[in-house]
Every structure is written in structure tokens, then in C-alpha cells.
N, C-alpha and C positions, 0 to 999 in steps of 0.2 A: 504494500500500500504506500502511495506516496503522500508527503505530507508535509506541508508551507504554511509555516507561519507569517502574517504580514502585519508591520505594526499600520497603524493611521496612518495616513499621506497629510492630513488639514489639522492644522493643531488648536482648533478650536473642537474634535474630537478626543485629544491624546486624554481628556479628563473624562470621557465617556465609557471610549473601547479599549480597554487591553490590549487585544490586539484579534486578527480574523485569524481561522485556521480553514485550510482546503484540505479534505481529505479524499483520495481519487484510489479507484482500484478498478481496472476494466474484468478482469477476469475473478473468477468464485474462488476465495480464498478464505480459510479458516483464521481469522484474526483474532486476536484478543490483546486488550490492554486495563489497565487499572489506572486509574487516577484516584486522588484525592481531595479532599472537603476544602475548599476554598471560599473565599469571599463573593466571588463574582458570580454572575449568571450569564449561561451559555442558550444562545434563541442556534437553531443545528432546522438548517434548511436539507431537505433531500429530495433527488430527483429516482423517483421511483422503487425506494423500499419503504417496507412496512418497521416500524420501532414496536416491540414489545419491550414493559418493564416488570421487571419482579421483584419484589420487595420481601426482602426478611428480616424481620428487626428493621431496626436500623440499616441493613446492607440492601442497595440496590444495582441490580443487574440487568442492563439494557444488552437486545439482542436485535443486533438490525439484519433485515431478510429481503430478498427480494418481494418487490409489490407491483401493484396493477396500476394506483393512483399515481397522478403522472408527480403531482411534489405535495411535500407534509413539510411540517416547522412544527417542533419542538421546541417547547422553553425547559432547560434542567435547573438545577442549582440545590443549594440549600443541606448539603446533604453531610450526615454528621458522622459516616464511616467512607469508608473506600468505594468509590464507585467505578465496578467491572461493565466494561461492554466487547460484545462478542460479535464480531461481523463473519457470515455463511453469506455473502452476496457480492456483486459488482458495487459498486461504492461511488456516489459523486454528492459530497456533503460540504456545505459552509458552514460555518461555524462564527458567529460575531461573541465576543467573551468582552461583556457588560459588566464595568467595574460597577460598584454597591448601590443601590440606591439611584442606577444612573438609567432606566426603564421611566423610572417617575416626569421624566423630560420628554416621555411621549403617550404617557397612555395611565389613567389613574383605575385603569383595570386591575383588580385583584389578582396579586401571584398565585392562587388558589386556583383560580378562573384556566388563567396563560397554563399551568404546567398540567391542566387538564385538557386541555386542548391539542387537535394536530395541525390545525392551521396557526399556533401563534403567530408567525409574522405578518397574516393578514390582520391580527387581530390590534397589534402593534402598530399596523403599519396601512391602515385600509384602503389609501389614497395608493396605494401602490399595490392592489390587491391580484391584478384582472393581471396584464400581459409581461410586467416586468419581470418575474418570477421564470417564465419561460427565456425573456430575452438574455436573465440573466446565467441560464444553464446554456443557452446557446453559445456563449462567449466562452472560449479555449483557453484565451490571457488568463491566469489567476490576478493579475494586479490590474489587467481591465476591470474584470471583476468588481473586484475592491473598488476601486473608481465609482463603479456605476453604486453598489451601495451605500457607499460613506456623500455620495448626490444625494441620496432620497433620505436619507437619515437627519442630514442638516437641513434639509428643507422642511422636514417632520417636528425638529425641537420645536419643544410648548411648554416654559416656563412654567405654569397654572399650574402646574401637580404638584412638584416637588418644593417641598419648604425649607426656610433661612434655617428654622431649629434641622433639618437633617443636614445639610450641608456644615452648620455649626457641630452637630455630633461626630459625622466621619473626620471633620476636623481635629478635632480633640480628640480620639482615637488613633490616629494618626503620629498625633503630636508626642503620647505619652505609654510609654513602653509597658506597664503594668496597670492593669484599670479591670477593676470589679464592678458589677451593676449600679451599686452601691454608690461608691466612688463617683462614676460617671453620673449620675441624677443626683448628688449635690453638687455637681460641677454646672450643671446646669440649670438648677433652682427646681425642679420639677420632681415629681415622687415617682417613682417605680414602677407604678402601674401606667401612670399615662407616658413613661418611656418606653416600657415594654407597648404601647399601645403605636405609640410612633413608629417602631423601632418596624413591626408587625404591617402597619402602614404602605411606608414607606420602601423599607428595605426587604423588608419579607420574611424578615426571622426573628425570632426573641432576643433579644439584648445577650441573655447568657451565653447561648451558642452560636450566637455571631463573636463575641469576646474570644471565646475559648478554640475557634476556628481560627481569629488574628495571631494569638499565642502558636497556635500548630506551624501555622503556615510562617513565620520567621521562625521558628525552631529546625524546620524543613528544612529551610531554602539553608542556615547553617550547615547542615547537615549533610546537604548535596555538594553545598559549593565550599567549603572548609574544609575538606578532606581532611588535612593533620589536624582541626583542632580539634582538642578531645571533650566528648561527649556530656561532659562532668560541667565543662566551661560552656558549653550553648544551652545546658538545662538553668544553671546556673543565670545568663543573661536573658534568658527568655521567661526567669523568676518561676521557674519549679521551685516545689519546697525544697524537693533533695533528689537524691539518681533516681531512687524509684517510684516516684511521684513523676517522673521524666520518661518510665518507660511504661507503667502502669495505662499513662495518659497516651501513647504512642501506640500501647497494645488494644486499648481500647478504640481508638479509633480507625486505626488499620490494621488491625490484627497483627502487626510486626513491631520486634524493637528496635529503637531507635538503628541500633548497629544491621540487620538486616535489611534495614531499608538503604545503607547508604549501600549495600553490595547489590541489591536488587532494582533501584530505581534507575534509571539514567533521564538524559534533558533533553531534549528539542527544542535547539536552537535557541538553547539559552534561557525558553521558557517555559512549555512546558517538561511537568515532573510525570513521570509515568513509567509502569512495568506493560511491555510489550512484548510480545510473542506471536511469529506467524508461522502455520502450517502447513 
């Protein structure tokens, strides 16, 4: 399977998109990859498979197959263990990865609503519903591509959804390396419930395990990209109590510790983190 990532081209996006992923495969290939629980939300266009999800506990397993309907869009995210998908198909998928809170700029539709849906991008995006979709599977360019949606995307921002208090929170999140729910809603005057009610709103997850998600993902990126440092000193700065409060919280989330993830994961292209196998 091949697979390009492309940041934003317009940088009044770089605070939007993470960045797009194209993932292409002409011929039926048994794939598998793993990711994990991160901040952002991914809207995953496809031309012509079907997506089934499975859910266990916590753990969800997306299985893309071939299908009839000529394109779907999927919204993911949110997810608070490892998420495996397994492709048995030909493959020709976009991928836009929506940093937090950054959907709110076009649509005050329920996350609820979007990850229930197979049509998210029309639902996101409705002005663009009817012929672009196809025009934009017609196009071979991956960074045409991109072009033509990072057009329709800037033309779609609508300030009206998203509010000063969520832009204020991911700020302050950002800003300060250790932060309890607690902590962050007397940072900002407000009690717990109506942050958790924001938090729900706006970004689409509870306060807790969107915190406890920020901690993972810089203890990760340590972990991947710090080879010699030892694992003592990234639990250590990413304020674990102690090592096994460090690997406790590692095994729980993705079933590995900390140490079997750094020999198992590898990066693409410097951004994403995933376990990959094709056969």
C-alpha cells in the first residue's frame, strides 16, 4: 500500500489540518496497521469500499472491504485504546486529520451524529456535496488533490460554532505541561460540569480523557523519537507518578509497555506512529 502524507499548502489552514494522508493500493492485499489514541479527528473519504467497525471494550477494529457504493466518508477519533484496521480490498482513501476542536469552524453538528454517519463529508461539507467528490477521485496528482480540498475547506470556515472559551482552553493546554480537570476549570473560572459540558460540545470528548490522551501522546512521541533516552526520564517529564504508573498507563491503553512499543512502532514521514504489516 502506498502512503503520503501532505502537510497544508495555505497557512491560514496549518491551525486547522495536521496534515492529509493518501492511502492507494490497486491490487487485494491483506493489510493491517495499528494506531493510537490521539487528539485529533480523522473525516477518511473512500472510493468504493465498505468500512465495518467492531468494538470491544474500549478497543476498536475497522475493517475496510471492497463495496458497491461508488464513495463513503467516515469521521473517527476519540478513541481511548489502540485502534487496529485491516484492509482485504483495493484501497483509494483521503484522509484530512483535524486538529481539536477544529470541525467547530464548519459545522455545529454533533460528533455523535458525524461518527455515525457514512456520508460525513457531505454532512460537513454540503455545498460540496453533489460532483466534487467524484472530480476529486478523478484527479491522479495526490497534491492536486490537496489543492482542490484545502479550496473548498477555506471557502466553508464559519466562525459561529466555535467559541473564544474553547480556543482559550486548547490554549492553556497547550501552554502547561501537567493539568488535571480540576486544575484547568479554576484556570478558567468555571466548575467542572459546565467544562466537561464544553469540553463535550465543542471538542467531542470529556475533559479527562482528552487530558490523559495529551499526556500519552508527548510521552509517545518521547519514546519514538528519543531512542537513548531512558524511559524513567520521559515518565518522569510527562509527570507519571513513578515507572509503573508509566507503564501501567501504557499497558492500558495499548496493551504494550512502554519498551515494546519503541521496538514495535515505527513513523511515517515523521508523523504518523503506527504498527504495520502487509501480506
Amino acid at each position: 500500500m502506498k502512503t503520503e502524507i501532505i502537510k497544508p499548502n495555505h497557512s491560514e489552514l496549518k491551525n486547522i489540518i495536521q496534515y492529509f494522508i493518501i492511502f492507494k493500493s490497486e491490487s487485494i492485499k491483506n493489510i493491517e496497521y495499528t494506531t493510537f489514541p490521539n487528539t485529533n479527528l480523522c473525516l477518511a473519504i473512500y472510493k468504493q469500499n465498505n468500512v465495518v467497525v467492531e468494538q470491544n471494550g474500549n478497543s476498536k477494529h475497522l475493517f475496510t472491504l471492497q463495496g458497491n457504493a461508488i464513495y463513503k466518508s467516515y469521521l473517527s477519533g476519540f478513541h481511548e485504546s489502540n485502534f487496529k484496521v485491516s484492509i482485504n480490498a483495493s484501497i483509494d482513501e483521503i484522509c484530512i486529520i483535524f486538529h481539536p476542536a477544529a470541525l467547530r469552524l464548519f459545522s455545529n453538528i454533533s460528533y455523535e451524529e458525524l461518527i455515525k454517519s457514512d456520508e460525513a463529508f457531505q454532512m460537513l461539507f454540503p455545498k460540496f456535496a453533489g460532483d466534487f467528490v467524484e472530480s476529486l477521485f478523478e484527479e491522479n496528482n495526490n497534491h492536486k488533490r490537496i489543492l482542490m480540498l484545502e479550496n473548498i475547506i477555506l471557502r466553508s470556515i464559519n466562525n459561529q460554532y466555535i467559541t473564544e472559551r474553547t480556543k482559550e482552553v486548547l490554549h492553556i493546554i497547550q501552554q502547561n505541561k501537567d493539568l488535571k480537570v480540576g486544575s484547568l476549570a479554576k484556570k478558567l473560572s468555571m466548575n467542572e460540569s459546565t467544562l466537561c459540558r464544553l469540553f463535550i460540545n465543542q471538542i467531542g470528548q470529556n475533559p479527562k480523557s482528552f487530558l490523559r490522551t495529551v499526556r500519552f501522546r508527548k510521552a509517545l512521541d518521547g519514546i519514538l523519537h528519543l531512542e537513548k533516552e531512558k524511559l524513567t526520564n520521559i515518565a518522569y517529564r510527562n509527570h507519571y507518578t513513578d515507572q509503573s504508573h508509566f507503564i501501567r498507563d501504557f499497558k492500558e491503553i495499548t496493551g504494550e509497555s512502554p519498551n515494546q512499543l519503541r521496538n514495535k512502532t515505527s513513523i511515517q514521514q515523521e508523523e504518523l506512529a503506527w504498527i504495520y504489516s502487509q501480506h
